[in-house]
C-alpha atoms as an extended CHARMM CRD file, in Angstrom:
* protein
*
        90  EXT
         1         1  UNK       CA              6.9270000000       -8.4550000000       -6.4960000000  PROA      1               0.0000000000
         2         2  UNK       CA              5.0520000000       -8.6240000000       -9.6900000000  PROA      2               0.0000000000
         3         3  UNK       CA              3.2550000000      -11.8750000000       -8.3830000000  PROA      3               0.0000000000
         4         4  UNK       CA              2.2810000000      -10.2160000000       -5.0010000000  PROA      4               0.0000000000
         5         5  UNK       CA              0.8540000000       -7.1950000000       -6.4830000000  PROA      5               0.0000000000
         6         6  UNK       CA             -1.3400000000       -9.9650000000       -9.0000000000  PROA      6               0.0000000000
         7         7  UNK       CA             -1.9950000000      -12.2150000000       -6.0700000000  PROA      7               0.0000000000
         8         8  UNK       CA             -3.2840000000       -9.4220000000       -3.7590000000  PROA      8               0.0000000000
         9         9  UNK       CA             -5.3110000000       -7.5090000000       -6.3800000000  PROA      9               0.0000000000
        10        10  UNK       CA             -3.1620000000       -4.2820000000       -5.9700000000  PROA      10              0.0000000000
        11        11  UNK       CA             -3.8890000000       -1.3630000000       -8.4360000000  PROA      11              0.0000000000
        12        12  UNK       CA             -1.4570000000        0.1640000000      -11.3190000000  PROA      12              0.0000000000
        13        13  UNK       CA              1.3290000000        2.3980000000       -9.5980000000  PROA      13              0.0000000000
        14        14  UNK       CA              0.4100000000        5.9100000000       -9.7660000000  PROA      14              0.0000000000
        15        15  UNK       CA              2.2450000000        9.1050000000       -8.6880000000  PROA      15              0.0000000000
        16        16  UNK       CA              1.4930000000       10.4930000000       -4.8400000000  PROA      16              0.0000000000
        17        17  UNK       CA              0.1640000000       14.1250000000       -5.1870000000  PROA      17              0.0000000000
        18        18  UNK       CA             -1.1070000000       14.0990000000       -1.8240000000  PROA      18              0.0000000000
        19        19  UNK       CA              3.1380000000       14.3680000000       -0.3160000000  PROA      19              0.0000000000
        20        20  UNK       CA              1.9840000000       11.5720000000        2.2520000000  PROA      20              0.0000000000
        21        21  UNK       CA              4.0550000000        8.9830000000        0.7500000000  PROA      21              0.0000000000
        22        22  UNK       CA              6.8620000000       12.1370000000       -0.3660000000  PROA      22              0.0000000000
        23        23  UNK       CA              5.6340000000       11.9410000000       -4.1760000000  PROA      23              0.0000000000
        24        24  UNK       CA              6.5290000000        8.6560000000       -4.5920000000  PROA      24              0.0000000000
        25        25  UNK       CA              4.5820000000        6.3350000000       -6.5230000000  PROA      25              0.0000000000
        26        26  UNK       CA              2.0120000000        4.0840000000       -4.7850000000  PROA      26              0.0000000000
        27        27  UNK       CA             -0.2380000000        1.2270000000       -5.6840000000  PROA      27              0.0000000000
        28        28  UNK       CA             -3.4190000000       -0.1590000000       -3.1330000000  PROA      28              0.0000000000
        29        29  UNK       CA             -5.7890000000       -2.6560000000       -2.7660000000  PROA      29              0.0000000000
        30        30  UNK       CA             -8.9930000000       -2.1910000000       -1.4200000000  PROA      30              0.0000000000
        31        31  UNK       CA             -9.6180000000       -4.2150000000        2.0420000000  PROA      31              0.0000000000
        32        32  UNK       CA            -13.3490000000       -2.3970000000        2.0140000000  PROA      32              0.0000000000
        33        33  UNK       CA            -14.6370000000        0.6620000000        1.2670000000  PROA      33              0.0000000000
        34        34  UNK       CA            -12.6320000000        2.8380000000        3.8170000000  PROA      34              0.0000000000
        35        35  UNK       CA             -9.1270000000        0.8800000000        4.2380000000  PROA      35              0.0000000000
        36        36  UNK       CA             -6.4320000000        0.0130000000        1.6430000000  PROA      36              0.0000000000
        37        37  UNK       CA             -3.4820000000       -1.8620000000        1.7330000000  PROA      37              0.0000000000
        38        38  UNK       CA             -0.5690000000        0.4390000000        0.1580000000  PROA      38              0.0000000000
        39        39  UNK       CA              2.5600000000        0.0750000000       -1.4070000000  PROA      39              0.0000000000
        40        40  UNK       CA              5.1060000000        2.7080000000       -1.6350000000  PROA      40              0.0000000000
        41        41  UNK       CA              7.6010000000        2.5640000000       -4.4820000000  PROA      41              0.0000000000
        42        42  UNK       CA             10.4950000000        4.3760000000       -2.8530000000  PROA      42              0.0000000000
        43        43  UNK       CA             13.8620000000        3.6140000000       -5.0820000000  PROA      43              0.0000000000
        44        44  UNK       CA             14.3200000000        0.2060000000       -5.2480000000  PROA      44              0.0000000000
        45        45  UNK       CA             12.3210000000       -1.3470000000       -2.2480000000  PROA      45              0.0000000000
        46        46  UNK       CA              8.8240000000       -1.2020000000       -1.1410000000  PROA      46              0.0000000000
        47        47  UNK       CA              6.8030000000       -0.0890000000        1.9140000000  PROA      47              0.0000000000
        48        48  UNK       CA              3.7330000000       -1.1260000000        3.0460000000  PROA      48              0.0000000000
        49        49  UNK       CA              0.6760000000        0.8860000000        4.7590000000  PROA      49              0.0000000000
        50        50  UNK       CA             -2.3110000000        0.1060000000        5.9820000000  PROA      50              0.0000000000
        51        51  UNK       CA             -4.7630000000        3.2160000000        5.7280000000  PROA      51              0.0000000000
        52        52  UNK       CA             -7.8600000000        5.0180000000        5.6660000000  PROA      52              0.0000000000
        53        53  UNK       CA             -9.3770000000        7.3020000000        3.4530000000  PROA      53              0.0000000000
        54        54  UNK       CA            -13.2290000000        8.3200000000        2.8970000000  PROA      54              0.0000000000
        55        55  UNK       CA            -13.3670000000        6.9170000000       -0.3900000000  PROA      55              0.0000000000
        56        56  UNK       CA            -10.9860000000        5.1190000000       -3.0930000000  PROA      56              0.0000000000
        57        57  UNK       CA            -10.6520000000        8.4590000000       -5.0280000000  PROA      57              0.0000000000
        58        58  UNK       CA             -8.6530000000       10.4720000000       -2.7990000000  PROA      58              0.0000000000
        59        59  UNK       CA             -5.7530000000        7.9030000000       -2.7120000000  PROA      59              0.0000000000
        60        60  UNK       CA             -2.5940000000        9.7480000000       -3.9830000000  PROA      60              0.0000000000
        61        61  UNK       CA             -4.5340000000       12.9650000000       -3.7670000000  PROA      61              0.0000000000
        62        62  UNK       CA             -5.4350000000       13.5440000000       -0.2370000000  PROA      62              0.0000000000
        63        63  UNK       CA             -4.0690000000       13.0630000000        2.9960000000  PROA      63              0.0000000000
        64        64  UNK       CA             -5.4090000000        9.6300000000        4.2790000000  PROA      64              0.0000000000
        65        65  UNK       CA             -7.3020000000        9.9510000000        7.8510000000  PROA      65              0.0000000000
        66        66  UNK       CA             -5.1100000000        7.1750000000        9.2500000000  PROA      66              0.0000000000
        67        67  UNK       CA             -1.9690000000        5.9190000000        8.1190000000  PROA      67              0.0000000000
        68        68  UNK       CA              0.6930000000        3.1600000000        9.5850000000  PROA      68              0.0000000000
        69        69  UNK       CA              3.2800000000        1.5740000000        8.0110000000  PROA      69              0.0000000000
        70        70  UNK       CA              3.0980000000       -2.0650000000        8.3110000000  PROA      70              0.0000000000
        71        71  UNK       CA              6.4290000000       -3.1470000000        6.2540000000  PROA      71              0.0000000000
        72        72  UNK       CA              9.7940000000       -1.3450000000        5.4590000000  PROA      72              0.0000000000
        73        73  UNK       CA             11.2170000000       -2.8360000000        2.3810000000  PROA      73              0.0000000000
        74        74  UNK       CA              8.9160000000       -5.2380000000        1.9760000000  PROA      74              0.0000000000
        75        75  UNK       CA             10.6350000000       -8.5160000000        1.0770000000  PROA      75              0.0000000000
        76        76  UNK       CA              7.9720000000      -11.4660000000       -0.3060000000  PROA      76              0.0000000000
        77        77  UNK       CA             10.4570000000      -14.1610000000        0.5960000000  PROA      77              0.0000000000
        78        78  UNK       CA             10.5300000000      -12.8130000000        4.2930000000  PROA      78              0.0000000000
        79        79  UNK       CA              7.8930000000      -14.9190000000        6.3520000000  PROA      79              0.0000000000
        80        80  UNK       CA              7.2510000000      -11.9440000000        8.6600000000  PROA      80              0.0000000000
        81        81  UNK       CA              6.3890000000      -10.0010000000        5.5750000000  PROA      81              0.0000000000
        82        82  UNK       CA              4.3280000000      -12.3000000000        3.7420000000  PROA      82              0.0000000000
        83        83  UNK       CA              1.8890000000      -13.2210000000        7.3530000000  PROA      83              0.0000000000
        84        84  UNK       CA              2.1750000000       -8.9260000000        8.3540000000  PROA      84              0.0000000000
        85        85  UNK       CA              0.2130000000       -8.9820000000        4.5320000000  PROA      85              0.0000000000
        86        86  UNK       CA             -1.7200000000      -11.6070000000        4.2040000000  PROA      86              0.0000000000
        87        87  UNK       CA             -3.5080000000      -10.8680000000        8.0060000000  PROA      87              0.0000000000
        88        88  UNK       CA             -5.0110000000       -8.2180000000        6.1990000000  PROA      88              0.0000000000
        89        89  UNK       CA             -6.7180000000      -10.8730000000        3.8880000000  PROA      89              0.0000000000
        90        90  UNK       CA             -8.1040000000      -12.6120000000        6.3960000000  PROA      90              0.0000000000
């Protein structure tokens, strides 16, 4: 997972305070300046969201205004995972 994080420019992991992803830690990257890609750290497998907040600085402290999950337990050698990601890229 280490390689996808690196690959799609994902941020540290840091704790949610915000209860939207249960207090679990997350990590985003930045699609522009509204949506982020997110990953949820939940045990031993990942989730991935797609959401919206009004800036970068509320992640993990506010409720986003939109949130979806794209991915549960994200798998990189899964070719459904890797193309629901990577569309995102585009």
């Amino acid at each position: 997972m280490e390689n996808v994080f690196k690959y799609f420019e994902f941020s540290s992991f840091l704790k949610d305070e915000s209860d939207t992803f249960s207090g679990n830690e997350i990590a985003f990257s930045e699609l522009n300046s509204e949506h982020f890609l997110i990953f949820e750290k939940e045990k031993e497998s990942y989730n991935l969201y797609v959401s919206k907040y009004a800036s970068k600085k509320e992640i993990g402290k506010s409720s986003p205004e939109i949130v979806e999950r794209i991915v549960t337990n994200y798998d990189k050698s899964n070719p459904a995972h890797r193309i629901a990601i990577r569309r995102y890229f585009e």
